[in-house]
N, C-alpha and C positions, 0 to 999 in steps of 0.2 A: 612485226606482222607483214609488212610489204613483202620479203622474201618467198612467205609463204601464199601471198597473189601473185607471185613474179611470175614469167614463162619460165623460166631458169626452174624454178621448182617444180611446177607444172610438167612439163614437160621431157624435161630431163631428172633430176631429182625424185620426184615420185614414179616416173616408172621403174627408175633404178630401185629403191625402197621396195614396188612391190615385185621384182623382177626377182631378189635376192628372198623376201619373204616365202613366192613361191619353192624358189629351190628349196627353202628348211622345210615347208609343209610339206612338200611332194617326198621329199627324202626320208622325213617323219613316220609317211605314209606306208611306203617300200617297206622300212624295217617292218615295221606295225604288221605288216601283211608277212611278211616274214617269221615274225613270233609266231604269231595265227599258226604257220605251217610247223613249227616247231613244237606246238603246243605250249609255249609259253604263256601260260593264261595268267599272270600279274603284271607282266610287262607291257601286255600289247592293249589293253586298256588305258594305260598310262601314255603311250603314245598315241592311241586315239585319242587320246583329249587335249594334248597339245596339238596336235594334227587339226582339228578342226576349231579349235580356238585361233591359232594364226590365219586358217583358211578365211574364217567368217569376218576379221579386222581387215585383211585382206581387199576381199569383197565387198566390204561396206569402203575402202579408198576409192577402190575402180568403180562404182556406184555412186559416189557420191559426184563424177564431173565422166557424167556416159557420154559425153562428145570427146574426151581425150583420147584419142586414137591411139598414143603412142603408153597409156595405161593396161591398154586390150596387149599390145603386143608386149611393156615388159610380163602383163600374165603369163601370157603363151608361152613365152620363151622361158622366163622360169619354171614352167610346168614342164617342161619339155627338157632346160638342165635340172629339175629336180630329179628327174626317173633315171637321169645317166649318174647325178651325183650317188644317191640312193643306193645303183647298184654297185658302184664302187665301193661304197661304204660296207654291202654283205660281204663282199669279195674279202675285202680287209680284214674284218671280224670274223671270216671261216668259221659260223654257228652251226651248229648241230653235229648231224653221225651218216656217215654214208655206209650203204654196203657194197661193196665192188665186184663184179662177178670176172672173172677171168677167162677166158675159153681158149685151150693152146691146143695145138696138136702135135708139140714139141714134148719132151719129156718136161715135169715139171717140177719135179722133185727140187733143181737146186732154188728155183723162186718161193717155191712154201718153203724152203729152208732160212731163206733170207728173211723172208716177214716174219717168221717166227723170231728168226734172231733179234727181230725190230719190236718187241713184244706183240706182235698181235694175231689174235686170236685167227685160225683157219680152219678153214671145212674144202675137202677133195672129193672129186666123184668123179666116177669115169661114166661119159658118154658117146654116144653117137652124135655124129657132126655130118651135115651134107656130104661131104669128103672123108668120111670113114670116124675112129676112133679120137677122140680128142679126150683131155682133160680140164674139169670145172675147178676153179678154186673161188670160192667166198669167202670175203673179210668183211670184217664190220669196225669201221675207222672212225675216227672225229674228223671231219672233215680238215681240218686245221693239219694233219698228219696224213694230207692224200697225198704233196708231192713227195712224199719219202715213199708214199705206196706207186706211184708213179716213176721213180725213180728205178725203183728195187725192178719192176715190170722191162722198163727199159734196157736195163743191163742184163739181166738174164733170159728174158726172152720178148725182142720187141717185136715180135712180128705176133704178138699174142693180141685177141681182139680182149676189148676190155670194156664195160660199162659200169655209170656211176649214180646209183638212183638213191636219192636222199631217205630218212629215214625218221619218222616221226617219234619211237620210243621203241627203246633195250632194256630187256632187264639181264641183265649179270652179264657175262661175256670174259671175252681175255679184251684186257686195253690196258697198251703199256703206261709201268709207275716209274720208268728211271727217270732224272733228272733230266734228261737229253731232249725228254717230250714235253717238258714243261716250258711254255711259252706268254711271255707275256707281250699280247699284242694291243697296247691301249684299252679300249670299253673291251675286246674280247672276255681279260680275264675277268671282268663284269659280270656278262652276259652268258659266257658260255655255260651251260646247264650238261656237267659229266652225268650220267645214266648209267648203272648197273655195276658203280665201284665197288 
């Protein structure tokens, strides 16, 4: 029990403890809110309840000795590497479906040629652009499969503007089945929820 009155633990020791505690809630959090957007509704309940179960044990440390100064700051600072750890972790796990809209004013023909050949699904439109005729292409992707949409953009026309706004639910669509797109990225192949196979 001495250790546990020591300054040694006090002060070093337990802010570490809650320093590291915050990073898993905060990062718990991130997903959680995450799901929410994905509409994942059995997961994100599940990590709300680890999320605030570790928060509240948390909170009763840093409460139980409120002159420990250096308890305030491991909070803060794992609050603060939680939201970095967090988003590193969506980034990894590449969840959900984006649609990507394309806008060139270049011929466009061989870039829909290319994502098709990538199996995925396209839509073409011709419009008007500030500077005269352009062409729209939209694709609807797994996010986990943008840097090949990326890719494909780059090589045959990069000077094309391009946006990527997420996508809370598909139904049916074209999204490639060869082997080539199948990935196993850790908790992804978990998590990931395919839409409209």
């Amino acid at each position: 029990m001495d250790f546990y009155d020591s300054n040694l633990f006090s002060y070093v020791v337990l802010p570490l403890l809650i320093f590291m505690s915050r990073i898993v809630d905060v990062s718990i959090g991130t997903l959680r809110i995450v799901f929410i957007s994905r509409g994942k509704k059995y997961l994100a309940p599940l990590f709300g309840f680890f999320e605030v179960l570790i928060w509240i044990i948390v909170v009763g440390k840093v409460m139980q000795d409120a002159t420990n100064f250096a308890c305030y700051i491991g909070y803060a600072g794992g609050f603060a590497m939680g939201n970095f750890v967090g988003m590193l972790i969506e980034e990894k796990l590449a969840m959900g479906i984006v649609v990507v809209r394309i806008i060139t004013s270049h011929d466009s023909f061989e870039l829909k040629n290319a994502l098709i050949a990538e199996g995925f699904g396209v839509t073409t439109v011709e419009a008007n652009g500030s500077k005269g005729k352009v062409d729209m292409i939209f694709t609807t992707v797994e996010r986990q499969d943008l840097p090949i949409v990326d890719a494909k953009i780059k090589a045959y026309n990069p000077s094309a503007f391009y946006s990527v706004e997420d996508v809370k639910f598909v139904k049916k669509g074209v999204f490639p089945t060869h082997k080539d797109h199948v990935r196993k990225k850790g908790l992804s192949s978990i998590f990931n929820w395919r839409v409209g196979k």
